[in-house]
C-alpha positions as CSV (number, residue, x, y, z in Angstrom):
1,X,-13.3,15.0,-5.9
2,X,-9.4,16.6,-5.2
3,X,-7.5,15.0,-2.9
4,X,-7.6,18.4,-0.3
5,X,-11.7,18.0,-0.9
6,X,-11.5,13.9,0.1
7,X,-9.4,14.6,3.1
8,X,-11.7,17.8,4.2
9,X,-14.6,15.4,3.9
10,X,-12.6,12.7,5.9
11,X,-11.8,15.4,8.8
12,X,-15.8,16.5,8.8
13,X,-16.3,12.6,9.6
14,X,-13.9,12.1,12.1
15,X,-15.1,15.1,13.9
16,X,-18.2,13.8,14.0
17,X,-17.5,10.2,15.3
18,X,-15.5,12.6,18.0
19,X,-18.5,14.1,18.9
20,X,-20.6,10.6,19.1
21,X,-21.8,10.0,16.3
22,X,-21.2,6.4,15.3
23,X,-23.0,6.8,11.9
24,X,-20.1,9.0,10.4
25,X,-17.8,6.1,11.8
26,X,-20.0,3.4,9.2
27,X,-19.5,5.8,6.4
28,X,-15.9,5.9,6.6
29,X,-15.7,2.0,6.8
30,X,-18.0,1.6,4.2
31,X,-15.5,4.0,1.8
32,X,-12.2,2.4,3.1
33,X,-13.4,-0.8,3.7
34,X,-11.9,-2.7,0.3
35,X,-9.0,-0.7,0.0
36,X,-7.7,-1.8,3.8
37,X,-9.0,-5.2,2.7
38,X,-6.3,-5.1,-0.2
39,X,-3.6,-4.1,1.8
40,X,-3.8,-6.3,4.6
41,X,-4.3,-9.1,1.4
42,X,-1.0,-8.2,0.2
43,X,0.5,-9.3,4.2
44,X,-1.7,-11.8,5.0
45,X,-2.8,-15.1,3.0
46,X,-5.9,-16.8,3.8
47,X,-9.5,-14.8,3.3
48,X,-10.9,-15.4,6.6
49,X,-7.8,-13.9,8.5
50,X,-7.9,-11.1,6.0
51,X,-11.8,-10.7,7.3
52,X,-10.9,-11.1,10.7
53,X,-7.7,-8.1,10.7
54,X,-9.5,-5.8,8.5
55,X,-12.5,-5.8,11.0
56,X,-9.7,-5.5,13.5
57,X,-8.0,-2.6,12.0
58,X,-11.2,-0.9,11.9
59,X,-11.8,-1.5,15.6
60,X,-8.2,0.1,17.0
61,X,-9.1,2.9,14.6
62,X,-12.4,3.6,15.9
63,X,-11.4,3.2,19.6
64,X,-8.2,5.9,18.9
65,X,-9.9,8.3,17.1
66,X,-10.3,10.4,19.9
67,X,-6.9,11.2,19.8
68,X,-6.8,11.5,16.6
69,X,-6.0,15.4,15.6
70,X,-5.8,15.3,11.7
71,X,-1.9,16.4,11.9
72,X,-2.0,13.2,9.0
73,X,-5.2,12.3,6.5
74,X,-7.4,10.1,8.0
75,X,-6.8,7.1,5.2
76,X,-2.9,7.8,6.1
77,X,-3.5,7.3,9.7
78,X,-5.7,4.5,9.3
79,X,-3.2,2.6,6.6
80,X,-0.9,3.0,9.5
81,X,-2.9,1.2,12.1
82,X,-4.2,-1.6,9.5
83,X,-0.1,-2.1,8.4
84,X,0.6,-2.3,11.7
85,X,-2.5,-4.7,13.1
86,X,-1.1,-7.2,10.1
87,X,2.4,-7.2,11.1
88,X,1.5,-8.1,14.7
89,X,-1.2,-10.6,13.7
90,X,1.7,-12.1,11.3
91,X,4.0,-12.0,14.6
92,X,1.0,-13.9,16.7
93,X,1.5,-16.3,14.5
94,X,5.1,-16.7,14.3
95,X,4.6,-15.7,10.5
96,X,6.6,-12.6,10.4
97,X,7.2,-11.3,6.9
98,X,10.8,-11.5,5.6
99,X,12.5,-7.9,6.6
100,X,15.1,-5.6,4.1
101,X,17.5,-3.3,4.1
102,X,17.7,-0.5,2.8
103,X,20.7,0.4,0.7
104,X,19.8,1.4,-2.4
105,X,18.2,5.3,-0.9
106,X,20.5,7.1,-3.2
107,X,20.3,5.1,-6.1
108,X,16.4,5.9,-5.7
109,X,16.7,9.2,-5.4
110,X,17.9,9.6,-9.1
111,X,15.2,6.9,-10.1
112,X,12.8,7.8,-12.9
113,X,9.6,7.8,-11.2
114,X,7.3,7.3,-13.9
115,X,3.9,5.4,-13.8
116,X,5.9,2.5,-15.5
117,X,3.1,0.0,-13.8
118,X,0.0,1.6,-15.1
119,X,2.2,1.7,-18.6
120,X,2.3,-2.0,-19.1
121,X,-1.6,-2.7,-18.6
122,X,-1.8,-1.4,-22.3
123,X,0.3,-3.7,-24.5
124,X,-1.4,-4.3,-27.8
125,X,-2.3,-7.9,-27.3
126,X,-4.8,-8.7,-24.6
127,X,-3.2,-12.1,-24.1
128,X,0.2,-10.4,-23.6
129,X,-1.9,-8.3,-21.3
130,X,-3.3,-11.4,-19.4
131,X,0.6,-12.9,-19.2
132,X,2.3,-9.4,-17.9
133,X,-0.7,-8.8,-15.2
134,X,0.1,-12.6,-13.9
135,X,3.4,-11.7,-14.2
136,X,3.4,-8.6,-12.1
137,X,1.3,-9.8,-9.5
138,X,3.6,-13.2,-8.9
139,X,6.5,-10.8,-8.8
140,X,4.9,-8.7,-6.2
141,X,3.8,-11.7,-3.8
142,X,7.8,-12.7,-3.6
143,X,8.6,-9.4,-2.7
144,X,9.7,-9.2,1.0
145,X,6.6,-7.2,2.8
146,X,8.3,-3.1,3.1
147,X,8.7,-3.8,-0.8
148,X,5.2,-5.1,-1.5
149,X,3.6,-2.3,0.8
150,X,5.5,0.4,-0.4
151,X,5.0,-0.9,-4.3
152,X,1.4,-1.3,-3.6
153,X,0.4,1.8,-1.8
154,X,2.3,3.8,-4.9
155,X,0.6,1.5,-7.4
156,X,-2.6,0.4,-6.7
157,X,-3.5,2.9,-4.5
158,X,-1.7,5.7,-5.7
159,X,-0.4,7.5,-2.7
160,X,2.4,10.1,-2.4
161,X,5.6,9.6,-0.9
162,X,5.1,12.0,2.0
163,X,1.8,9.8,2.6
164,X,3.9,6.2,2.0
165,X,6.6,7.5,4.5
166,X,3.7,8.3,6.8
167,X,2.0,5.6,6.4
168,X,4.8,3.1,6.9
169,X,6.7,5.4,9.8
170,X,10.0,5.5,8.1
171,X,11.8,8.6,5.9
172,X,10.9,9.2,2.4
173,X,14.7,8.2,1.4
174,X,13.4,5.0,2.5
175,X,10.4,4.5,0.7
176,X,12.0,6.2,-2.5
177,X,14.8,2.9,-2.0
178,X,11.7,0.4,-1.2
179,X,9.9,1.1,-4.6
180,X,12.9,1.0,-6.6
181,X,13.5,-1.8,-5.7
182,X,10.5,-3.7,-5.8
183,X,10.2,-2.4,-9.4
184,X,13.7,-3.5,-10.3
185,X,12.5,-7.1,-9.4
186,X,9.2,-6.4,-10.9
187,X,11.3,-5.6,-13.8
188,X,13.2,-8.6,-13.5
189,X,10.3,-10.6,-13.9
190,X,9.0,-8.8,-17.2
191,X,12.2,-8.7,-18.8
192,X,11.9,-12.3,-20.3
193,X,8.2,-11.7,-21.4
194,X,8.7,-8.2,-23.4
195,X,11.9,-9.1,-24.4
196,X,13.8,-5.9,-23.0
197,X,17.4,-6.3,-22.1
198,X,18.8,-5.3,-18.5
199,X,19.6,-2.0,-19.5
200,X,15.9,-1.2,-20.6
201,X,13.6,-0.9,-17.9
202,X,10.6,-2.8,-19.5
């Protein structure tokens, strides 16, 4: 199913929970469900708090869908809501995630943006293969959170950067500069595993 299909088929739900039917809301949990379950993993630590701020994500969605008038997809609007139900749970908590800056917009811009994530889940050795996914994921639980959002909703859930910036209410300059850099580190990581020098990305 395209991606104008999915979002179509989103919009036909949403209208429908609009309208009172609280069936259509169950079906769009049930297909977002583990993908808002990964995010909010990537922010917050322990599985039962995970539980407990998906479920509450899911909650604030359903009680502001009313007002919600497809200007975004649905999954962008509801990544928004579950992003921003973590940060404040992490706040409740006095466990705010480390903040960045970011400086590095321009240098992103002229970034090759290839799939260079997907690329190294098909080394020739499995072992290497075990070593580099360990790798990546360790590197990507230091990153400060904009960085490991950012990296993970290009990577692992494969959004655009118009949906990213949407997603994560800042400009696509900013997002570009986020998942630079979380690669660079990523990089940084990988380097002494696949024995690339600094001036070779991987």
């Amino acid at each position: 199913m395209s991606q104008v299909n999915e979002r179509e088929v989103d919009q036909l739900l949403v209208e429908r929970v609009q309208r009172g039917d609280k069936r259509a809301f169950e079906i769009l949990v049930l297909k977002y469900q583990r993908k808002i379950n990964r995010l909010v993993s990537r922010l917050v630590r322990d599985a039962a708090e995970i539980e407990d701020v998906t479920q509450e994500a899911f909650i604030k969605a359903y009680r502001a869908l009313p007002q919600f008038r497809g200007d975004s997809a649905f999954y962008t609007w509801l990544y928004r809501i579950a992003i921003n139900t973590a940060k404040n749970y992490l706040a409740s908590q006095g466990r705010r995630a480390p903040t960045t800056t970011d400086n590095a917009a321009e240098e992103a811009e002229t970034f090759d943006d290839a799939d260079q994530l997907r690329d190294i889940n098909t080394p020739e050795s499995l072992l290497m293969s075990k070593q580099v996914g360990e790798t990546v994921n360790r590197a990507m639980e230091a990153l400060p959170e904009e960085l490991r959002t950012a990296i993970q909703l290009r990577e692992i859930e494969g959004m655009s950067y118009e949906d990213i910036a949407l997603a994560m209410e800042c400009p696509i300059g900013t997002v570009r500069s986020r998942i630079f850099r979380a690669r660079e580190s990523i990089a940084a990581e990988l380097r002494p595993l696949l024995g690339t020098s600094k001036d070779k990305r991987w």
